[in-house]
Backbone as a chain_set.jsonl record, in Angstrom:
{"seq": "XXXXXXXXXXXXXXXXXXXXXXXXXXXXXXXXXXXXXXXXXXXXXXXXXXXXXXXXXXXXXXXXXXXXXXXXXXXXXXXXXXXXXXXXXXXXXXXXXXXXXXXXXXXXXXXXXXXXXXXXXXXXXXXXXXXXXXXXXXXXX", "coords": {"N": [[-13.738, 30.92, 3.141], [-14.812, 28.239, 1.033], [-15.591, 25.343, 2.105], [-14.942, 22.293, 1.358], [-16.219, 18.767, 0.275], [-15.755, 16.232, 2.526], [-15.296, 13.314, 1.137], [-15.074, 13.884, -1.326], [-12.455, 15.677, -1.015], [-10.965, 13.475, -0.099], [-10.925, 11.552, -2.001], [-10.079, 13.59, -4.254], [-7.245, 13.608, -3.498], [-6.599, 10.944, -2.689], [-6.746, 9.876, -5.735], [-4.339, 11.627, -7.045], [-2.384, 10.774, -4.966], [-1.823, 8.395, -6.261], [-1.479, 8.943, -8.572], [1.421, 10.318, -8.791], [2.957, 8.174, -7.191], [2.461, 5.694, -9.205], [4.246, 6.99, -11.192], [6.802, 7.393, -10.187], [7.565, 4.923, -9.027], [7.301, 2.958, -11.37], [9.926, 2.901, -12.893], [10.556, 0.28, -11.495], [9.399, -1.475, -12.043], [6.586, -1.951, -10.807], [3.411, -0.884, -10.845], [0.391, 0.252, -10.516], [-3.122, -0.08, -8.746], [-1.951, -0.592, -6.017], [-0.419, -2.186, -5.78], [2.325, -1.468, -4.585], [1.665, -1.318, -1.722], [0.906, -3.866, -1.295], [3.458, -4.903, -1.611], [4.721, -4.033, 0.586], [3.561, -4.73, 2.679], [3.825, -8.045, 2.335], [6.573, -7.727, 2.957], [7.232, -6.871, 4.956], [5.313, -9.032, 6.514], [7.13, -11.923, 6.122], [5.05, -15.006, 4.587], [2.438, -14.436, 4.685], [-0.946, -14.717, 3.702], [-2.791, -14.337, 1.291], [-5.339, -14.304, 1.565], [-5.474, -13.2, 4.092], [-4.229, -11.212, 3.527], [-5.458, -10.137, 1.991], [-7.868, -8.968, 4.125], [-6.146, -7.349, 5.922], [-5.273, -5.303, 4.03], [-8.19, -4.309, 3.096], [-8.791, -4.492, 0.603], [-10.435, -5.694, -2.072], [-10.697, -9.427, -2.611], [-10.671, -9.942, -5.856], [-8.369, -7.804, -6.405], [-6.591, -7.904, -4.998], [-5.394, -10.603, -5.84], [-4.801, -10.227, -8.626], [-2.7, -8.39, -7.609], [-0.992, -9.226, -6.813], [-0.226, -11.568, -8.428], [0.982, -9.699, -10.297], [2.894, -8.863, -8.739], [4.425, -11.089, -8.605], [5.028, -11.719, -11.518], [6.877, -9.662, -11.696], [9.16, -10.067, -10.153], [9.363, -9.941, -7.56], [7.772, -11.06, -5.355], [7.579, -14.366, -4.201], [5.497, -17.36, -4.313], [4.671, -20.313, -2.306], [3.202, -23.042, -0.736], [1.129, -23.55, 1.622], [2.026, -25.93, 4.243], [0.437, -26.503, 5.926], [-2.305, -25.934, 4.905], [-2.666, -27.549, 1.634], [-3.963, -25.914, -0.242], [-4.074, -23.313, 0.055], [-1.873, -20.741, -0.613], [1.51, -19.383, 0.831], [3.063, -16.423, 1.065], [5.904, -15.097, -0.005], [8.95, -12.638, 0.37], [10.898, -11.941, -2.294], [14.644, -11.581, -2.918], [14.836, -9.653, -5.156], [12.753, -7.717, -3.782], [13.708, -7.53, -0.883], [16.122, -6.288, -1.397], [15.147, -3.961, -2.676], [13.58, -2.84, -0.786], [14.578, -0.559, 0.869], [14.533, 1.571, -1.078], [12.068, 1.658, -2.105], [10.745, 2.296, 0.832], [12.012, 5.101, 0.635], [10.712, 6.322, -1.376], [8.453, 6.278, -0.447], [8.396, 7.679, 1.884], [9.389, 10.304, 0.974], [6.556, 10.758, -0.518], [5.509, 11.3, 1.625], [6.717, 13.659, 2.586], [6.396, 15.451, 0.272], [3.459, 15.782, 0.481], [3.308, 17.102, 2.877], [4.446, 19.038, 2.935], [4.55, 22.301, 3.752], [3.574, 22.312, 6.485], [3.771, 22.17, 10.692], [5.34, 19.802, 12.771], [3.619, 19.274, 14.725], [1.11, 20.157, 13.528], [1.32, 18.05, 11.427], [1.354, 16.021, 13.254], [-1.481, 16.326, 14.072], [-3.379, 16.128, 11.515], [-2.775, 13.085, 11.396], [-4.185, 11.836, 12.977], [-6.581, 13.544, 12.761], [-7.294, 12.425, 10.358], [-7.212, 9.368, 11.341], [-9.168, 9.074, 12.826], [-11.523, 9.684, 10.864], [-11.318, 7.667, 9.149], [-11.834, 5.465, 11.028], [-14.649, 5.897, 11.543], [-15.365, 5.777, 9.065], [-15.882, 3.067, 8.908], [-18.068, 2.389, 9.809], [-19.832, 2.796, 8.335]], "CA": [[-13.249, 29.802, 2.359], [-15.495, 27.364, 1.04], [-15.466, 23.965, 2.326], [-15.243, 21.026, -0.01], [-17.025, 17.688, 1.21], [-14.564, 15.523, 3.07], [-15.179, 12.892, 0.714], [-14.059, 14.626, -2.47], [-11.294, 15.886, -1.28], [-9.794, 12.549, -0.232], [-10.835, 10.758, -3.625], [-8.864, 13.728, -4.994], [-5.773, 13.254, -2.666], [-5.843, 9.961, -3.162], [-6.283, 9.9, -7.262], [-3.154, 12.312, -7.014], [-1.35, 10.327, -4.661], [-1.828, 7.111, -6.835], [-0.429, 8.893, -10.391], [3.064, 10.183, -8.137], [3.461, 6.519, -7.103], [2.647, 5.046, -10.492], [5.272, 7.587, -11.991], [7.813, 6.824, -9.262], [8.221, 3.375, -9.174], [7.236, 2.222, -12.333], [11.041, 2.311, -13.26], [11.014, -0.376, -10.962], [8.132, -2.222, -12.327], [5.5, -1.702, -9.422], [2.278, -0.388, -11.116], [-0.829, 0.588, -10.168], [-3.465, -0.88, -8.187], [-1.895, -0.972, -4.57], [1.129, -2.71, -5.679], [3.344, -1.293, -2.991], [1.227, -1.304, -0.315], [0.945, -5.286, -0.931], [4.9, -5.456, -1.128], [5.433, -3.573, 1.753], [2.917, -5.441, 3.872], [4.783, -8.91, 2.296], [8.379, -7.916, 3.052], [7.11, -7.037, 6.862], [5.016, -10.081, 6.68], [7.003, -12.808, 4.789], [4.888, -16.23, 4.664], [1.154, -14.227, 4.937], [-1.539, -15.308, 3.063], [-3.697, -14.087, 0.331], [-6.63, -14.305, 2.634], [-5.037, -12.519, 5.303], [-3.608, -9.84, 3.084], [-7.508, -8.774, 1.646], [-8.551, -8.783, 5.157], [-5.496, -6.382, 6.388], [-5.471, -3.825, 3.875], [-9.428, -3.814, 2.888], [-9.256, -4.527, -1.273], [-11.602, -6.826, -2.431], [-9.757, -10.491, -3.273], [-9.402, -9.726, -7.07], [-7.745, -6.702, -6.279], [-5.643, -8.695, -4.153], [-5.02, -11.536, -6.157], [-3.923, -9.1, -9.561], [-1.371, -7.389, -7.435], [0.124, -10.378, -6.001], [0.301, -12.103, -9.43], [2.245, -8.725, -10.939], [4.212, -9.048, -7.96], [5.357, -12.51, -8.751], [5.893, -11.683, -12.469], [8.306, -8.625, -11.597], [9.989, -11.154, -9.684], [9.329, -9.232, -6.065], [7.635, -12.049, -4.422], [7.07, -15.849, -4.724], [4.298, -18.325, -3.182], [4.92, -21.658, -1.47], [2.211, -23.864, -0.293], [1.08, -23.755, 2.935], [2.105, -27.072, 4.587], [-0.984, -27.097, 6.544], [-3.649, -26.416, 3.755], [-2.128, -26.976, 0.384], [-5.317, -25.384, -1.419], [-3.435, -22.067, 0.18], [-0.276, -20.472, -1.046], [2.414, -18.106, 1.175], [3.415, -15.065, -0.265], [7.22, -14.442, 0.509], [9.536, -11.336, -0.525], [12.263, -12.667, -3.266], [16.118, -10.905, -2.594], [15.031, -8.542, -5.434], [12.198, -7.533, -3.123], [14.501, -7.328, -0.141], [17.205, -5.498, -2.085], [14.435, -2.824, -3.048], [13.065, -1.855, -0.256], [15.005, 0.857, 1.069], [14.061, 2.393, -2.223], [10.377, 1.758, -1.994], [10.451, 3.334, 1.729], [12.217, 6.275, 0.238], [9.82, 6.88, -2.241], [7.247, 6.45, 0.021], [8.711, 8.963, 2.563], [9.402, 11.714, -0.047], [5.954, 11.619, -1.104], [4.5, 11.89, 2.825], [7.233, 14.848, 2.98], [5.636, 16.423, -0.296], [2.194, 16.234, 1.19], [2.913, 17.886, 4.559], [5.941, 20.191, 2.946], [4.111, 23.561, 4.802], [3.767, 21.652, 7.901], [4.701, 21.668, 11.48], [5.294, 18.791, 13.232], [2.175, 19.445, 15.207], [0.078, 19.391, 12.438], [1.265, 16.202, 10.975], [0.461, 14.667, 14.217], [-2.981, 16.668, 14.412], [-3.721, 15.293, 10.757], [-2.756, 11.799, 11.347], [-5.203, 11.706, 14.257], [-8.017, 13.191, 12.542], [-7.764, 11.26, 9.309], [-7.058, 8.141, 12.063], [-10.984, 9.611, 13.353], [-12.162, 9.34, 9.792], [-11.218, 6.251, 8.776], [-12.561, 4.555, 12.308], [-15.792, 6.77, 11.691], [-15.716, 5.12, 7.793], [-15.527, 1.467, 9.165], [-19.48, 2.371, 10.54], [-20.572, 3.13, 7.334]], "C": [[-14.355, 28.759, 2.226], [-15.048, 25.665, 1.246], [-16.336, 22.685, 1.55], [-15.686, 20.131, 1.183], [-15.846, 16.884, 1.362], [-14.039, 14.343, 1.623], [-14.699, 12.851, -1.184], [-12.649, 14.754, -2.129], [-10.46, 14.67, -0.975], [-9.923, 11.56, -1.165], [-9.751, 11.74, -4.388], [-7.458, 13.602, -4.507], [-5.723, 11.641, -3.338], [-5.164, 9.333, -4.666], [-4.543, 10.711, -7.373], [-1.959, 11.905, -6.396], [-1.404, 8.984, -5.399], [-0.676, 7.657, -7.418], [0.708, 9.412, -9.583], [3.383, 8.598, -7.869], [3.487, 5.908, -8.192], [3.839, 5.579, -11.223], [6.609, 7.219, -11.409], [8.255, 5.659, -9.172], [7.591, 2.761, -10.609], [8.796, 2.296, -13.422], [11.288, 0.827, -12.685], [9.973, -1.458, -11.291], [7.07, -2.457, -11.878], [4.167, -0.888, -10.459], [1.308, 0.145, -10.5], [-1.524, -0.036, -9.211], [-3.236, -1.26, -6.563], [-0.669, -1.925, -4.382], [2.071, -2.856, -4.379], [3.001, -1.204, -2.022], [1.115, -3.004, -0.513], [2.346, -5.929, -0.465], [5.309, -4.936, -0.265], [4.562, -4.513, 2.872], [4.038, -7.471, 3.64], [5.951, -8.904, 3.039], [8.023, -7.755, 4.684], [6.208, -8.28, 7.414], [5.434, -11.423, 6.127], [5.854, -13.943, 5.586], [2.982, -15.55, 5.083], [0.475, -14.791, 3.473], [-2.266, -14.466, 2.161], [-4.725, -13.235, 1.163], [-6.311, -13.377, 3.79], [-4.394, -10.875, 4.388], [-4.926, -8.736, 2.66], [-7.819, -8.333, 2.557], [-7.679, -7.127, 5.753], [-5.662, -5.417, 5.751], [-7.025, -3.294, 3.622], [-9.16, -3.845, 1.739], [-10.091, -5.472, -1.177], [-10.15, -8.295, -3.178], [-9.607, -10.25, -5.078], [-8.85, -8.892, -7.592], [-6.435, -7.162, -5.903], [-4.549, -10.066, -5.024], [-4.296, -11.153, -7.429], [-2.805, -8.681, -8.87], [-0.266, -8.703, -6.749], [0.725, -11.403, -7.624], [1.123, -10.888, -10.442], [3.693, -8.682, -10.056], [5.112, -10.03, -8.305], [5.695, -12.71, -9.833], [6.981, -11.013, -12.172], [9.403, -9.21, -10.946], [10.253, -10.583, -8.204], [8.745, -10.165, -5.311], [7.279, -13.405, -4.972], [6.067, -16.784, -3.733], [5.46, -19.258, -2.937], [3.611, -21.983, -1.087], [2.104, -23.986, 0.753], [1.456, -25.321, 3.059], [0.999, -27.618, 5.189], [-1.878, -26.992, 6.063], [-3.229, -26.022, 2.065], [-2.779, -26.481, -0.615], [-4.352, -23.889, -1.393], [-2.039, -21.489, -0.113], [0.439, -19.433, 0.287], [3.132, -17.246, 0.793], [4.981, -14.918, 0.649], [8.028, -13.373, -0.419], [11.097, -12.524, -1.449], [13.239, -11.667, -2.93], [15.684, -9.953, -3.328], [14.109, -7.445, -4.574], [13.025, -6.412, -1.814], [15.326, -6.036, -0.316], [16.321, -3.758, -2.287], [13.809, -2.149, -2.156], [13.194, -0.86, 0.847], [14.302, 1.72, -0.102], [12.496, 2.752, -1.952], [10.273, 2.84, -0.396], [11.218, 4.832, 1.57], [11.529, 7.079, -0.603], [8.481, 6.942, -1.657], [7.322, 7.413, 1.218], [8.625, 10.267, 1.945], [7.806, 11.972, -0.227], [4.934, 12.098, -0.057], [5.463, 13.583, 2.618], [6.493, 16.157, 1.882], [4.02, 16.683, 0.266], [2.206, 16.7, 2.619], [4.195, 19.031, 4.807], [5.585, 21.339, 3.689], [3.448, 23.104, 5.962], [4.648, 21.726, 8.999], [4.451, 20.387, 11.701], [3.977, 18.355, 14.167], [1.253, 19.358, 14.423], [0.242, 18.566, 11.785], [0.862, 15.488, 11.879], [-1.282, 14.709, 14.258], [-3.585, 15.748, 13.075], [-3.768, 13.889, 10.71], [-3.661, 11.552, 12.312], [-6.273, 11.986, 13.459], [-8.364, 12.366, 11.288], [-7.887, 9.655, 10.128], [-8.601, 8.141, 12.262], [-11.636, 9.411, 12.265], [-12.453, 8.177, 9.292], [-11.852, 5.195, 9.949], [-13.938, 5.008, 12.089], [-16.227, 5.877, 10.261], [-16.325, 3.535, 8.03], [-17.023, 1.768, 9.33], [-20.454, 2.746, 9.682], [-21.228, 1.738, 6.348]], "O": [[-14.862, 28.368, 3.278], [-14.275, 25.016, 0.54], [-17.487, 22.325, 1.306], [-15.657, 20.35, 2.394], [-14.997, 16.816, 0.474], [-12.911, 14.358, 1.129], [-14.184, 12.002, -1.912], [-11.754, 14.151, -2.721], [-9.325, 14.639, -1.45], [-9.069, 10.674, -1.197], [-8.795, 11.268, -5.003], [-6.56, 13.49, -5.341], [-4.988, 11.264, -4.251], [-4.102, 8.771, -4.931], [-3.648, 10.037, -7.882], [-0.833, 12.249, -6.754], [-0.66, 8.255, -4.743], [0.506, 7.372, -7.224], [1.453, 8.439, -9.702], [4.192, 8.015, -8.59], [4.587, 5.407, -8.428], [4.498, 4.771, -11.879], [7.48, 6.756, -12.145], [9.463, 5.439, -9.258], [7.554, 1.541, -10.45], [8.777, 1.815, -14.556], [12.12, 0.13, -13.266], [9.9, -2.382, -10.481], [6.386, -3.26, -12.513], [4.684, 0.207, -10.681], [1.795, 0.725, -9.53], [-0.781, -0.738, -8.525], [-4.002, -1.975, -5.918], [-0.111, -2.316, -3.357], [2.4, -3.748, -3.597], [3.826, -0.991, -1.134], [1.343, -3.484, 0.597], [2.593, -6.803, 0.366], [6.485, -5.22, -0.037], [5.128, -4.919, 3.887], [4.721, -7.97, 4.534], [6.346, -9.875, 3.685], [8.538, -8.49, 5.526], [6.295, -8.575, 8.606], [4.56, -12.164, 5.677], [5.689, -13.915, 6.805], [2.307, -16.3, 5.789], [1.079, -15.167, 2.469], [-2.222, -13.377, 2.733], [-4.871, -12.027, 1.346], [-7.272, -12.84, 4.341], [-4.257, -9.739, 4.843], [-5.251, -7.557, 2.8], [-8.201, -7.17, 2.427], [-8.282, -6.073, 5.957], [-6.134, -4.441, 6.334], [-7.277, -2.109, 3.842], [-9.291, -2.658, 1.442], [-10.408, -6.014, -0.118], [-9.156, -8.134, -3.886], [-8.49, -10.378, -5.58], [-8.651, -8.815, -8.805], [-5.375, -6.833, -6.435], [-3.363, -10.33, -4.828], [-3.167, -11.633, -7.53], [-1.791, -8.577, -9.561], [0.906, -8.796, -6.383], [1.877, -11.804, -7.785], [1.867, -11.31, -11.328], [4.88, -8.557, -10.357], [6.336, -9.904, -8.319], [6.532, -13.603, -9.972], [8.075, -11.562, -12.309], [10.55, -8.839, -11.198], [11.358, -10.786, -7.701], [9.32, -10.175, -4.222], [6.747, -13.542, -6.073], [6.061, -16.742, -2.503], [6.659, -19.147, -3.192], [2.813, -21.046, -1.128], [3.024, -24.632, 1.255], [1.235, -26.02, 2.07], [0.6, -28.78, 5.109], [-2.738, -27.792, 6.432], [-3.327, -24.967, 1.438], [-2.356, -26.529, -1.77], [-3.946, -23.365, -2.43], [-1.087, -22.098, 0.376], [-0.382, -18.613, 0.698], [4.001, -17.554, -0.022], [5.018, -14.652, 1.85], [7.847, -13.241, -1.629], [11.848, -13.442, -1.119], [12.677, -10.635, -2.562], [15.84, -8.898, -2.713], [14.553, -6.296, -4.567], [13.022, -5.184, -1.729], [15.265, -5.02, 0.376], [16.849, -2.669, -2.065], [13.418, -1.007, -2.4], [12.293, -0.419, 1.559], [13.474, 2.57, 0.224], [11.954, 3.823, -1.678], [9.802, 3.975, -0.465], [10.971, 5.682, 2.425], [11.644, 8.304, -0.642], [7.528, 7.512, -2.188], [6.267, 7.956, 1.545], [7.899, 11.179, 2.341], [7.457, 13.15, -0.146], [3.966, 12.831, -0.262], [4.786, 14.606, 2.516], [6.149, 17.285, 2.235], [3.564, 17.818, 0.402], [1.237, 16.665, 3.377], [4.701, 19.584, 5.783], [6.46, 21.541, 4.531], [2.564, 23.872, 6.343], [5.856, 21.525, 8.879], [3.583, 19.764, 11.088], [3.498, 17.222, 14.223], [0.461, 18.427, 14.565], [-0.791, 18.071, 11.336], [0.163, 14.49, 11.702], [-2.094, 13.793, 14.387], [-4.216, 14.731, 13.36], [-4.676, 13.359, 10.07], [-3.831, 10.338, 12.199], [-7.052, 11.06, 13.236], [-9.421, 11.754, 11.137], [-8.589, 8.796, 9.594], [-9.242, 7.179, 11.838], [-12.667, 8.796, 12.538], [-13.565, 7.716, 9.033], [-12.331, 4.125, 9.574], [-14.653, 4.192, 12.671], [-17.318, 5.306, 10.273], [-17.158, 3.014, 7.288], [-17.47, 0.922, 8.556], [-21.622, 2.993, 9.982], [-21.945, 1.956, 5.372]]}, "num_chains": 1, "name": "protein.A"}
């Protein structure tokens, strides 16, 4: 079997796991871009920051700052002003937010279950470990 270079194959995993997510929730108005990984970090963080949200997942701020302003058209989250530096805003989840995300973690379960459907349970853990090894191994790059 020939072995592809690590880094191919998880540009194509990930291109592939984008367009399922874009197709999946864009009934729900969620797009592109990292969307739902910002509203899922929101709804488990309400009242985080901008600044704190680039840092956690690793986008670049106007990666960050696009998905937070689609968020707050679709009407999934709203700022507030920090009280202690009003230059800064707090990102909180709005009820439709709330309301949605059972959905969102169902759609985001289904599509771990399609990527590890000929899987045991042993090799989902073995995979999550060595992609865990990759990604700590990436950080040194």
């Amino acid at each position: 079997m020939k072995r592809e270079p690590i880094g191919k194959l998880i540009s194509q995993l990930h291109r592939q796991h984008q367009k399922w997510l874009v197709k999946e929730l864009l009934p729900y108005g969620i797009g592109s871009g990292g969307q739902h990984s910002f509203l899922k970090l929101i709804l488990n963080h309400p009242g985080i920051t901008q600044d704190q949200m680039t840092s956690e997942m690793k986008f670049d701020k106007a990666t960050t700052a696009r998905s937070v302003k689609l968020l707050e058209e679709a009407g999934y989250i709203e700022r507030r002003t920090d009280p202690t530096d009003r230059r800064s805003s707090l990102l909180y989840p709005t009820a439709k937010a709330v309301e949605f995300a059972p959905v969102l973690q169902s759609v985001l379960a289904e599509l771990n279950r399609k990527l590890t459907l000929d899987f045991t349970v042993d090799e989902v853990d073995q995979l999550v470990i060595l992609l865990q090894k990759v990604y700590k191994n990436s950080e040194n790059l």
